[in-house]
MIZARO-513982 format. One record per residue (C-alpha): x, y, z; residue in one letter. Coordinates in Angstrom, 1 decimal. Last residue first. Layout:
BEGIN
{xx X yy Y zz Z type A}
...
end
This chain:
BEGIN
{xx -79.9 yy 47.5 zz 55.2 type X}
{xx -80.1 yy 51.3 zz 55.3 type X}
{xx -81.4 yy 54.4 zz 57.3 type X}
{xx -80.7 yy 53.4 zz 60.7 type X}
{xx -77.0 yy 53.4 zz 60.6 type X}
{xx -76.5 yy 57.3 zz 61.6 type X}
{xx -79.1 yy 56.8 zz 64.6 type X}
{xx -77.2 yy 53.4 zz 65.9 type X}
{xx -73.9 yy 55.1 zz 66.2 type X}
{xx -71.3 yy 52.8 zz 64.0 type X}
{xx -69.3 yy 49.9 zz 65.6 type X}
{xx -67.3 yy 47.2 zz 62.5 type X}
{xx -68.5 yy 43.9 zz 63.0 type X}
{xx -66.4 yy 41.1 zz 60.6 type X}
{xx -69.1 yy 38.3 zz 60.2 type X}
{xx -69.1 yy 34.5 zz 61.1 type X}
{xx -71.8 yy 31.9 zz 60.4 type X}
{xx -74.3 yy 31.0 zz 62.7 type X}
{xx -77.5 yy 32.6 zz 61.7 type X}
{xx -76.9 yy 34.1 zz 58.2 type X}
{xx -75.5 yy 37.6 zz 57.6 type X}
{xx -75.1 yy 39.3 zz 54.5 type X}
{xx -78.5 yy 40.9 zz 54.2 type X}
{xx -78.1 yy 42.4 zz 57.4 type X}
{xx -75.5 yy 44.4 zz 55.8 type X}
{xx -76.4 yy 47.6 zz 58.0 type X}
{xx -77.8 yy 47.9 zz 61.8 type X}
{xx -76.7 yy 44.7 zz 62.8 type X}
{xx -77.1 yy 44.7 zz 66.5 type X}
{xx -74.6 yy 43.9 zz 69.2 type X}
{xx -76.3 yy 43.3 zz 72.2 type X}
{xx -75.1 yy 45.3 zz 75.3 type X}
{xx -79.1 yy 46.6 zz 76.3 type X}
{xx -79.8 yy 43.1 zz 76.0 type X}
{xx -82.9 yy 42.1 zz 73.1 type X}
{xx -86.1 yy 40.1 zz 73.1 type X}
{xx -88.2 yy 42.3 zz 74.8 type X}
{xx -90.0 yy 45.6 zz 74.4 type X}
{xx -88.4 yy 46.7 zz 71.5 type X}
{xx -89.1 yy 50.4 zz 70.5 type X}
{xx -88.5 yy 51.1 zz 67.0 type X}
{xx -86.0 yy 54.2 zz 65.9 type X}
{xx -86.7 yy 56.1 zz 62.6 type X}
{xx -89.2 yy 58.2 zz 63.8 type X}
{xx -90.2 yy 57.1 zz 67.0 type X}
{xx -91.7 yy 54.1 zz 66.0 type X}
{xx -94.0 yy 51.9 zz 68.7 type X}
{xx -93.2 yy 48.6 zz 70.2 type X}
{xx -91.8 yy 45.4 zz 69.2 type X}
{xx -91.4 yy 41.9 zz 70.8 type X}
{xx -87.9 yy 40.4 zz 69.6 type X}
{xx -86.9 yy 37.1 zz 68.5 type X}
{xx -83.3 yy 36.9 zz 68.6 type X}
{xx -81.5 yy 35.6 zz 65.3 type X}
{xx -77.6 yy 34.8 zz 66.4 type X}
{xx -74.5 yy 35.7 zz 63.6 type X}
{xx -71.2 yy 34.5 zz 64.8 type X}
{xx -68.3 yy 37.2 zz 66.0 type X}
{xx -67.2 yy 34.7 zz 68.6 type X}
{xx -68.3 yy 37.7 zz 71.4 type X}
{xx -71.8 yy 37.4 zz 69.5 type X}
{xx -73.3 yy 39.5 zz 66.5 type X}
{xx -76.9 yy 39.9 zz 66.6 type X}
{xx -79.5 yy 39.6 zz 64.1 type X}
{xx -82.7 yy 40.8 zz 64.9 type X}
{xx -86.4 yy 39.5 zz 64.7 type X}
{xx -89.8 yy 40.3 zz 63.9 type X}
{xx -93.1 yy 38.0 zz 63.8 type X}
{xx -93.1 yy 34.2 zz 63.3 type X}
{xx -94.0 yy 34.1 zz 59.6 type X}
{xx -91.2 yy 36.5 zz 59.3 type X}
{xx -89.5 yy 40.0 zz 59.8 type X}
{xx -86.5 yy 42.1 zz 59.9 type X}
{xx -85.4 yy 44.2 zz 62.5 type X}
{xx -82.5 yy 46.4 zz 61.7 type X}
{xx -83.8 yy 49.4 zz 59.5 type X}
{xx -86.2 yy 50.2 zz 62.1 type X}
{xx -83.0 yy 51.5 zz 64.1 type X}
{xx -83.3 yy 49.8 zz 67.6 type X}
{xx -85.0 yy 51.6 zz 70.7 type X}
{xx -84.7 yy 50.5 zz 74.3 type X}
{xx -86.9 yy 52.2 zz 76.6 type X}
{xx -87.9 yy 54.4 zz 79.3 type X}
{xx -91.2 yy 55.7 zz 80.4 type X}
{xx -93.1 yy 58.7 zz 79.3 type X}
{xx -97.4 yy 58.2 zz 79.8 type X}
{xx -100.1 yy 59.3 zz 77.5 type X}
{xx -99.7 yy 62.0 zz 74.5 type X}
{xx -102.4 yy 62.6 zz 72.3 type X}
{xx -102.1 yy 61.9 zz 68.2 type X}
{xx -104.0 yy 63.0 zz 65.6 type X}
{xx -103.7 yy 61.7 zz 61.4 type X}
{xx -104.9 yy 64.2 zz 58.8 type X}
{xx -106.8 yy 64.1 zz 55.6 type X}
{xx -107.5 yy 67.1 zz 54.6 type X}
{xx -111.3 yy 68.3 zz 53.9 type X}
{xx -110.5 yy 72.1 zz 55.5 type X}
{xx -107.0 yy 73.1 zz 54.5 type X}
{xx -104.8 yy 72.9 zz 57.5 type X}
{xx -102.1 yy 75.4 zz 56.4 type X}
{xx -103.7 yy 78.2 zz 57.0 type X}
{xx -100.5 yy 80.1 zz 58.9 type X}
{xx -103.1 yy 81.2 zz 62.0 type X}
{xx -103.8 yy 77.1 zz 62.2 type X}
{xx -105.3 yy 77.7 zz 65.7 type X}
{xx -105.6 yy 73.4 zz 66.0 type X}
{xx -108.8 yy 72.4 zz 67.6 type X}
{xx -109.3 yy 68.9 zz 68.6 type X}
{xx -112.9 yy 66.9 zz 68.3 type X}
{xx -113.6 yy 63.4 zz 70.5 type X}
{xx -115.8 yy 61.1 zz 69.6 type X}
{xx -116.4 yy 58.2 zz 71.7 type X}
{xx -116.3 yy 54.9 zz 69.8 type X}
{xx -118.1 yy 51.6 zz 69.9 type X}
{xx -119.7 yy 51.7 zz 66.2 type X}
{xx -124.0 yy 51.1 zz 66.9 type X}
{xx -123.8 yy 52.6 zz 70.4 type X}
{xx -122.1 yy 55.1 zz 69.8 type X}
{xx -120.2 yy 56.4 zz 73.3 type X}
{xx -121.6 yy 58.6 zz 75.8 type X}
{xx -120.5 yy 62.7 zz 76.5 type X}
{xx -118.9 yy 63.5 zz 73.2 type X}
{xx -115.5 yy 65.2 zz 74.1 type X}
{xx -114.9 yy 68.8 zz 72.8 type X}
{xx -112.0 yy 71.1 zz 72.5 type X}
{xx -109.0 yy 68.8 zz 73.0 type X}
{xx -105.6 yy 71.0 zz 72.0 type X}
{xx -103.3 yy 71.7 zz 69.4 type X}
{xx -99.6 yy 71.1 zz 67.8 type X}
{xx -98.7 yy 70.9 zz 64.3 type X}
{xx -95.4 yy 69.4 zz 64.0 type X}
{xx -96.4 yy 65.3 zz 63.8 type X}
{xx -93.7 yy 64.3 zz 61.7 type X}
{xx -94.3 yy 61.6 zz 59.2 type X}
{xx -95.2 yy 64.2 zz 56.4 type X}
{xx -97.3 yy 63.9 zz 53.3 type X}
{xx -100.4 yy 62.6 zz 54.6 type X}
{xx -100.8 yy 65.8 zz 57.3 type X}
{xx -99.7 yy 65.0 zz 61.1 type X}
{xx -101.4 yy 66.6 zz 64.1 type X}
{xx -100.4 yy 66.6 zz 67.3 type X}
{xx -102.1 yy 67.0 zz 70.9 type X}
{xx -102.9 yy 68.8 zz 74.0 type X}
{xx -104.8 yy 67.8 zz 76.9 type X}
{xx -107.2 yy 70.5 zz 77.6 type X}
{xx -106.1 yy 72.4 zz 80.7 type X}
{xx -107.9 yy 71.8 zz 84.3 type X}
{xx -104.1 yy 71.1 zz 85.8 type X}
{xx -105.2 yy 68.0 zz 86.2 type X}
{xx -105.3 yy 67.3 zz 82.6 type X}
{xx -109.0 yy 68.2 zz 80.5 type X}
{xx -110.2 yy 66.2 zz 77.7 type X}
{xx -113.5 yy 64.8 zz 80.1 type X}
{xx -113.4 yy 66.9 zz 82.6 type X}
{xx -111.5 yy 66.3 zz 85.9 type X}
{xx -113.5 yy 66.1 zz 89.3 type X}
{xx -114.1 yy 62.7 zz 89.6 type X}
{xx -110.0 yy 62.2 zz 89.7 type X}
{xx -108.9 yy 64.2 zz 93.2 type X}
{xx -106.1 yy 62.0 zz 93.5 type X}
{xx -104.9 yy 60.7 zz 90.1 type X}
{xx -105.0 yy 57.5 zz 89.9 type X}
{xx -108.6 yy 57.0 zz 88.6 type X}
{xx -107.0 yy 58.9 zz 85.5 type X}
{xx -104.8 yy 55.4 zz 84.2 type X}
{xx -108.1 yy 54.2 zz 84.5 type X}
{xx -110.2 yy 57.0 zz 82.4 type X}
{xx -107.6 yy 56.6 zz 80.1 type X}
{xx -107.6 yy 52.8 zz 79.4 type X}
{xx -111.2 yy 52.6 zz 79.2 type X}
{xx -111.6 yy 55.0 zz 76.7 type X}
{xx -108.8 yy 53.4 zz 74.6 type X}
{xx -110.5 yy 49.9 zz 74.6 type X}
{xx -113.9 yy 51.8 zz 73.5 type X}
{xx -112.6 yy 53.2 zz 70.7 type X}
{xx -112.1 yy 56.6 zz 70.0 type X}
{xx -113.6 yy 58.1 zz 67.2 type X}
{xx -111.7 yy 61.5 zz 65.7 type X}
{xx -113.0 yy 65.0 zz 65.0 type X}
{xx -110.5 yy 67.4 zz 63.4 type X}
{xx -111.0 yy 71.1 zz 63.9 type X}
{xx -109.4 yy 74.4 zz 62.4 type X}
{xx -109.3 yy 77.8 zz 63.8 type X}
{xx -108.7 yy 79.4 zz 61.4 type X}
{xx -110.1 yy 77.7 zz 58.6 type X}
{xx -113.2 yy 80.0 zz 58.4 type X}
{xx -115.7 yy 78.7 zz 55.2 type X}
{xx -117.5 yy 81.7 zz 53.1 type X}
{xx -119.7 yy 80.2 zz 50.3 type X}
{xx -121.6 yy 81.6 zz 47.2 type X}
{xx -124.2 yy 82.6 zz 45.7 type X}
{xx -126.9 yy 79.4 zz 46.4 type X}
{xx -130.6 yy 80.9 zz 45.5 type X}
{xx -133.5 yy 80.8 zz 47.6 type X}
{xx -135.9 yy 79.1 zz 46.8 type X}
{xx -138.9 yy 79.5 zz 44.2 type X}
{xx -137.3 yy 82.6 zz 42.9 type X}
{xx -134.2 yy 84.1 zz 44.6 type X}
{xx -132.0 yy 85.2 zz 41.8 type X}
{xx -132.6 yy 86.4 zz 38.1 type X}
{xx -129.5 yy 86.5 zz 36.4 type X}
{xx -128.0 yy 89.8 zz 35.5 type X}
{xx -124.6 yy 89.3 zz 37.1 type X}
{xx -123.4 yy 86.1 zz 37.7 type X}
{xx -124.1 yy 83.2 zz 39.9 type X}
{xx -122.1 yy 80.9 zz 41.7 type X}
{xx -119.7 yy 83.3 zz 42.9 type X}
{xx -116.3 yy 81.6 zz 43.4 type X}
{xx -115.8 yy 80.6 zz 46.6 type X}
{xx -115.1 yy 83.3 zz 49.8 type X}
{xx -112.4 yy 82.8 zz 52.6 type X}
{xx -113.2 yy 84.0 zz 56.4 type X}
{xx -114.8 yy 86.6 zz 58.4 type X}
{xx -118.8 yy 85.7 zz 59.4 type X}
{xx -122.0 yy 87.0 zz 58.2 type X}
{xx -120.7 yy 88.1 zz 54.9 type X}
{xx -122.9 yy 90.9 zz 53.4 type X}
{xx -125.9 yy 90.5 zz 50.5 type X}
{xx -127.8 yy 93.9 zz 49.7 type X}
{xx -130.8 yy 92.8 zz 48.1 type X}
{xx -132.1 yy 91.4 zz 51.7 type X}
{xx -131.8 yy 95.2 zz 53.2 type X}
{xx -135.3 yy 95.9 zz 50.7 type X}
{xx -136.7 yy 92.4 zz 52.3 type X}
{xx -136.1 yy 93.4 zz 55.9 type X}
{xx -137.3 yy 97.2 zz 55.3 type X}
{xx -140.4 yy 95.6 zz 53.7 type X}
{xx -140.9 yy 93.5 zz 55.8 type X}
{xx -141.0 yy 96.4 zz 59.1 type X}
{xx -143.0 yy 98.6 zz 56.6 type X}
{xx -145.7 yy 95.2 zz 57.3 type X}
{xx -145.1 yy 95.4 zz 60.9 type X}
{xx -146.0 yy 98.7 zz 60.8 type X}
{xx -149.0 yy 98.1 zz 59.0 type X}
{xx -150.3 yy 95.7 zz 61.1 type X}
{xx -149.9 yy 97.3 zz 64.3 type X}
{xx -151.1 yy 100.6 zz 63.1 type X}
{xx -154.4 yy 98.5 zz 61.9 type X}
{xx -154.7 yy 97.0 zz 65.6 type X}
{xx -154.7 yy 101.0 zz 66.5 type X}
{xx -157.8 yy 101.0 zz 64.5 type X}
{xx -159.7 yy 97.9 zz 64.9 type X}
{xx -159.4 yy 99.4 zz 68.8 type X}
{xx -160.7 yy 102.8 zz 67.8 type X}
{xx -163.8 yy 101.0 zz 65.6 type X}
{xx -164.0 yy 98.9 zz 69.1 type X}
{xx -164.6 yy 102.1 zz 71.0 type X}
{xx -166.9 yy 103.8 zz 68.3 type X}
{xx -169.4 yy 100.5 zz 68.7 type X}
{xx -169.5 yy 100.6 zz 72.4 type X}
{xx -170.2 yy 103.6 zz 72.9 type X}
{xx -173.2 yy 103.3 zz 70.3 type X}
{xx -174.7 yy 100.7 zz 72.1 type X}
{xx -174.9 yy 102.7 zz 75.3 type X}
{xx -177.1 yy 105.2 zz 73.2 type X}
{xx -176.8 yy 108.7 zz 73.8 type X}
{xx -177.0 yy 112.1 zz 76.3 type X}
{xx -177.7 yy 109.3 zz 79.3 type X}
{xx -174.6 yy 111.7 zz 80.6 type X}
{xx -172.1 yy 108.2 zz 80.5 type X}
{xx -173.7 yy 107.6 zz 77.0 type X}
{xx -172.8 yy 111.3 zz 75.4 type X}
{xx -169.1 yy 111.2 zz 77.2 type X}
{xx -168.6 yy 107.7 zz 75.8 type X}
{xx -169.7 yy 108.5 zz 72.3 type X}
{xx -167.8 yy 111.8 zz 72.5 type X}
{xx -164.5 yy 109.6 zz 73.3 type X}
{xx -165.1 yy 106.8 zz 71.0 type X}
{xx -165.2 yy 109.2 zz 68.2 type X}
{xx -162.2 yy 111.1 zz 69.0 type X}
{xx -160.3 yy 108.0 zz 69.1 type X}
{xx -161.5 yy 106.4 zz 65.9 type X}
{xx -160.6 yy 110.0 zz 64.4 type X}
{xx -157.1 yy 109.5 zz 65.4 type X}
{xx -157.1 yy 105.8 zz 64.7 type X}
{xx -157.9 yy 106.2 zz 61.0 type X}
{xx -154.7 yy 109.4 zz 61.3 type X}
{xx -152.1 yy 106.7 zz 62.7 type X}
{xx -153.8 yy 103.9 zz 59.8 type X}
{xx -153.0 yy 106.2 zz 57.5 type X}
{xx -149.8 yy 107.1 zz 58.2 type X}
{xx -148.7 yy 103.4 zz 58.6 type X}
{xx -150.3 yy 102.7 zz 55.6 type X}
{xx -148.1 yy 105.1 zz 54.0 type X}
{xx -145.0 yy 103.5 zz 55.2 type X}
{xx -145.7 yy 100.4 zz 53.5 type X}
{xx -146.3 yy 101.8 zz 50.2 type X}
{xx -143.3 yy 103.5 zz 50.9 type X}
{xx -141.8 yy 100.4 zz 51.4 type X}
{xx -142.6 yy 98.5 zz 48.8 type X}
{xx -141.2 yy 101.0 zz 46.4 type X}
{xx -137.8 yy 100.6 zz 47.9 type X}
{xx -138.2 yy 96.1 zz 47.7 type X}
{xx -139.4 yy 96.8 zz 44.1 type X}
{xx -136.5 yy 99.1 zz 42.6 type X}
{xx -133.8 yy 97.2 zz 44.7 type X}
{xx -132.0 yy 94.7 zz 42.0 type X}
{xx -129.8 yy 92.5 zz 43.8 type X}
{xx -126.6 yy 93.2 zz 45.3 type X}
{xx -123.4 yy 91.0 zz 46.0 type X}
{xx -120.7 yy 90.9 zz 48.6 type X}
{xx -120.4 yy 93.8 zz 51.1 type X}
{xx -118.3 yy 93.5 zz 53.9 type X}
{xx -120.3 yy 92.4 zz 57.4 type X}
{xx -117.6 yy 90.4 zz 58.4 type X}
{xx -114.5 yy 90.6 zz 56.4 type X}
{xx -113.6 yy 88.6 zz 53.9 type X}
{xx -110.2 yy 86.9 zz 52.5 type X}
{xx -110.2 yy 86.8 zz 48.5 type X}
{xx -111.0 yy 83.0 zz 46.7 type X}
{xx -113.0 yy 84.4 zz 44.1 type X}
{xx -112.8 yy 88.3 zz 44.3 type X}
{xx -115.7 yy 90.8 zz 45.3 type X}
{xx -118.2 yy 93.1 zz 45.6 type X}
{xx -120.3 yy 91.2 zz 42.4 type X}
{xx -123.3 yy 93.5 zz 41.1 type X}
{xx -126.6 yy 93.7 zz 40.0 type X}
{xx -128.3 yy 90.1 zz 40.6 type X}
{xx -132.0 yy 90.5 zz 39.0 type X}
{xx -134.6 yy 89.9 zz 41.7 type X}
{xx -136.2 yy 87.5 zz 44.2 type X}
{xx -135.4 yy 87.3 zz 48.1 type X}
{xx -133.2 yy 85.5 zz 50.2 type X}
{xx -130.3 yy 84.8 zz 48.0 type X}
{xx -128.2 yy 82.8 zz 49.8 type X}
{xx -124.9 yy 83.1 zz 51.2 type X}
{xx -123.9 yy 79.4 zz 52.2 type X}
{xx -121.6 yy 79.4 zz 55.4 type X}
{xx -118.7 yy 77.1 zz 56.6 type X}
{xx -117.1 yy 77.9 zz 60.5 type X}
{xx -114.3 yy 76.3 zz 62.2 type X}
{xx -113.4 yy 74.6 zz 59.5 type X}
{xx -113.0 yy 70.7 zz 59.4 type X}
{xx -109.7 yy 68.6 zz 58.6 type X}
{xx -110.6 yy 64.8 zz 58.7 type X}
{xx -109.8 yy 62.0 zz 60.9 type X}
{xx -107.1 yy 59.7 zz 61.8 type X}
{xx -106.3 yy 58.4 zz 65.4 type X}
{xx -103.1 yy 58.0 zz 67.6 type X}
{xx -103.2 yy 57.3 zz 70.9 type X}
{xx -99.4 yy 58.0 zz 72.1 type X}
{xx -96.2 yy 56.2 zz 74.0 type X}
{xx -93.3 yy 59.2 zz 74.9 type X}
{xx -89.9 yy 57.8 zz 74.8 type X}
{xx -87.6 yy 58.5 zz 77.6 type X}
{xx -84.3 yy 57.1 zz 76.5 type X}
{xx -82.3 yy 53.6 zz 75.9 type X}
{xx -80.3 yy 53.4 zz 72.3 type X}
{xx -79.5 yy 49.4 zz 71.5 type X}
{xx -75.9 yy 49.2 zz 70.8 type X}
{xx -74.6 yy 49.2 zz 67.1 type X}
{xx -73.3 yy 46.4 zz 64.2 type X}
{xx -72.3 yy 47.7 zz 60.7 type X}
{xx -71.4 yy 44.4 zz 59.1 type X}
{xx -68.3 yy 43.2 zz 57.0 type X}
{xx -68.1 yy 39.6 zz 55.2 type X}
{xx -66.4 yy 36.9 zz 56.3 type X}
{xx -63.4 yy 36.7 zz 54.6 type X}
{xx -63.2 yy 34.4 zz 51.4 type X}
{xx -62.3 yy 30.9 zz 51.8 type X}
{xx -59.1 yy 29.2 zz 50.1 type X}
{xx -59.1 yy 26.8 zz 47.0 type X}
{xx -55.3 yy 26.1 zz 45.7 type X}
{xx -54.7 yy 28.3 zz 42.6 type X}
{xx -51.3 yy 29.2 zz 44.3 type X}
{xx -50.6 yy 25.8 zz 45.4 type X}
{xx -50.5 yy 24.4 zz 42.1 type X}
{xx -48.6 yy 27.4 zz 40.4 type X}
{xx -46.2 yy 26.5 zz 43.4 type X}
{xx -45.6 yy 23.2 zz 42.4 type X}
{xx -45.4 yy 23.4 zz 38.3 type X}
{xx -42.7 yy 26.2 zz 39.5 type X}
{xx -40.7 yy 23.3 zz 41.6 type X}
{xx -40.9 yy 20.5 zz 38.5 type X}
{xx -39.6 yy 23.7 zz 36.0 type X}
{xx -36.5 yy 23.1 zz 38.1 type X}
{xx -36.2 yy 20.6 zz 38.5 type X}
{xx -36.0 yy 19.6 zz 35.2 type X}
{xx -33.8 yy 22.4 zz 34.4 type X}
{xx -31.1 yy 21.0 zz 37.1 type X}
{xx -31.3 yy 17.7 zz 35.3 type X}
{xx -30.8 yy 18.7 zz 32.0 type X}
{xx -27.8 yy 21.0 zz 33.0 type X}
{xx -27.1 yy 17.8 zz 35.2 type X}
{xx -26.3 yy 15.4 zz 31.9 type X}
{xx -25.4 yy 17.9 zz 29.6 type X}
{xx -21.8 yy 18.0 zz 30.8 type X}
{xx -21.3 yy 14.2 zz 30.5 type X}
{xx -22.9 yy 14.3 zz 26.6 type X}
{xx -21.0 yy 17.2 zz 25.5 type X}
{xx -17.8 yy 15.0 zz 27.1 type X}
{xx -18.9 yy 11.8 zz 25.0 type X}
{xx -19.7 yy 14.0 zz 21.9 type X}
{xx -15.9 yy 15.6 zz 22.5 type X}
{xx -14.7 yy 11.8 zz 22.6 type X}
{xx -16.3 yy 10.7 zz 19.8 type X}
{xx -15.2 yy 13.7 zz 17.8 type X}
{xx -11.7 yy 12.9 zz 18.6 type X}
{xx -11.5 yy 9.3 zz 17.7 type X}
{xx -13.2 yy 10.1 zz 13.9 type X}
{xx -10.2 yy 12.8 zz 13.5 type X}
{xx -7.8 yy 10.0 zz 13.9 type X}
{xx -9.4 yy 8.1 zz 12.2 type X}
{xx -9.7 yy 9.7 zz 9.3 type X}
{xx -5.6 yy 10.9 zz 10.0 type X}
{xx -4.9 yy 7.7 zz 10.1 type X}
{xx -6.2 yy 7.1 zz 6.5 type X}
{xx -4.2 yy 9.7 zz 5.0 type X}
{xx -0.9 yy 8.0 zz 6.3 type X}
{xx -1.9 yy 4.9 zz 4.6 type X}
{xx -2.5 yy 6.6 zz 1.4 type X}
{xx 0.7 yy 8.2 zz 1.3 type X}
{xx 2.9 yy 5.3 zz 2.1 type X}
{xx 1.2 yy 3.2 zz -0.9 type X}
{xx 0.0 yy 0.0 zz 0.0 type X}
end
């Protein structure tokens, strides 16, 4: 074999020998690299697992609050209807043609202001006619008078006829009877003649005039013109039931001195006062008194009715409102919850209370009047109880809740 060629075949295999043994070393050094990766990437797959592991929200956050205990008032409370003081119908009282209108729809009146006229050319004329009687029936009993006189003077001296005495004297009585008459009749007339002048009787607000000029009023029946109603004062009457009636005249009996108190009246002998309250507003801020109390109850309803008067100088009790009245009884002290907080079932009402574990309880609770926003509770809750004022909604009996303390008045207004 030729030299050459042998030598280049060496250097193959030579070259073949060193690859293999660089692949071997690539191979050696690889190894961990590999390894190391693997674990690594092993360790991240780990903690993705554990960071989208399942965990429980936090309980959920409530507005908790003490039960507030004051002097709260407790109160009869009744609805009625608004009523003015005084209502009037102006009528035309006698017949004619209406002439004039005195005033404005609506306007305040005066007592004894002039409102409408009617036509007087009849009523004037009537009374001269009626006046003239009157003169002549003065001078018919003059010469009456004179006539009886001689007659007597003739018959007392046996001068005349007895008879004839007694004739003049009752022509002078038919006489002066006739004066009578026709006075009284000028007297009509005067009253019919001041009738077409139409005033208000009483001080107050007028309608609209129901009539209007040049119509003819007053024939058949008397005619509706218009009507005056006085608001100020104002009265609502309201039926009391029998329970009620009961229940003051004992809580009365205790006072010494009790069979002498009128019905309405305090101690002091002052009405008992009381508030009013119009459909719009839950405040009662009109303030008035007892004027009347019905003295036996109806037999066919069971109630007592019993009518307040409120001054209303401002007008704002319009006459045919609806109105709700309450009177004040007895003050005692009691716990009060926001309204907000008690909820209610089949069972009646209930609050939710946090405990010292910060768990969610469900208390019955017996309830008592409002006082605005604010219930009275008359049992069920602890003057230390936790109530949930706000978030009720989130709370379920037994499971836990993060309380957070708010004033009971500022929480009362949601849930």
């Amino acid at each position: 074999m030729p030299r050459q060629w042998l030598s280049a075949t060496l250097d193959v295999r030579r070259r073949s020998e060193e690859r293999r043994r660089r692949g071997a070393t690539a191979r050696t050094v690889c190894r961990p690299v590999i390894a190391a990766c693997a674990a690594i990437a092993i360790g991240g797959c780990e903690k993705k697992q554990d960071a989208n592991a399942y965990a429980p929200p936090p309980p959920p956050e409530v507005i908790v609050a003490k039960p507030v205990e004051r002097e709260v008032t407790s109160y009869l409370t009744y609805t009625g209807t608004i009523t003015a003081s005084e209502a009037v119908d102006l009528r035309a009282r006698v017949q004619g043609f209406l002439e004039k209108i005195a005033f404005q729809p609506g306007q305040r009146v005066k007592k004894g202001e002039v409102l409408f006229e009617i036509d007087k050319q009849q009523y004037q004329a009537a009374v001269a006619q009626a006046r003239a009687r009157v003169k002549s029936a003065e001078a018919t009993l003059l010469g009456a008078e004179s006539d009886a006189r001689l007659a007597r003077e003739l018959a007392d001296q046996r001068a005349g006829p007895e008879i004839d005495a007694v004739i003049k004297a009752a022509k002078r009585d038919v006489a002066a009877a006739d004066i009578d008459k026709a006075k009284a009749e000028l007297t009509e007339a005067l009253l019919n003649l001041g009738y077409c002048t139409v005033t208000a009787p009483i001080d107050g607000r007028i309608s609209k005039n129901l009539v209007d000029v040049g119509n003819l009023v007053g024939r058949g029946e008397p005619t509706l013109l218009a009507s005056i109603v006085q608001a100020t004062p104002s009265f609502v009457s309201v039926d009391v039931n029998e329970a009620d009636v009961l229940a003051v005249r004992r809580e009365r009996e205790k006072i010494p001195g009790a069979s002498k108190i009128e019905p309405g009246r305090l101690p002091s002998g002052e009405w008992r006062p009381c508030e009013l309250s119009l459909a719009d507003r839950e405040d009662f801020g009109v303030t008035g008194r007892i004027d009347y109390v019905e003295p036996q109850l109806d037999k066919q309803t069971g109630t007592l009715e019993v009518r307040t008067r409120f001054e209303n100088t401002d007008e704002t009790l319009v006459p045919g409102l609806f109105a709700a009245v309450r009177f004040a009884m007895s003050s005692r002290k009691a716990m009060l919850v926001p309204e907000a907080a008690l909820l209610s079932d089949q069972q009646g009402r209930y609050a939710m209370v946090v405990d010292e574990e910060s768990k969610v309880q469900a208390k019955r609770v017996e309830i008592g009047p409002l006082e605005g926003s604010m219930r009275v509770v008359e049992k069920g809750l602890a003057s230390d109880d936790r109530v949930i004022v706000l978030g009720v909604l989130k709370a379920r009996p037994g499971s836990k809740v993060t309380p957070k303390r708010q004033e009971p008045p500022a929480a009362a207004s949601d849930r």
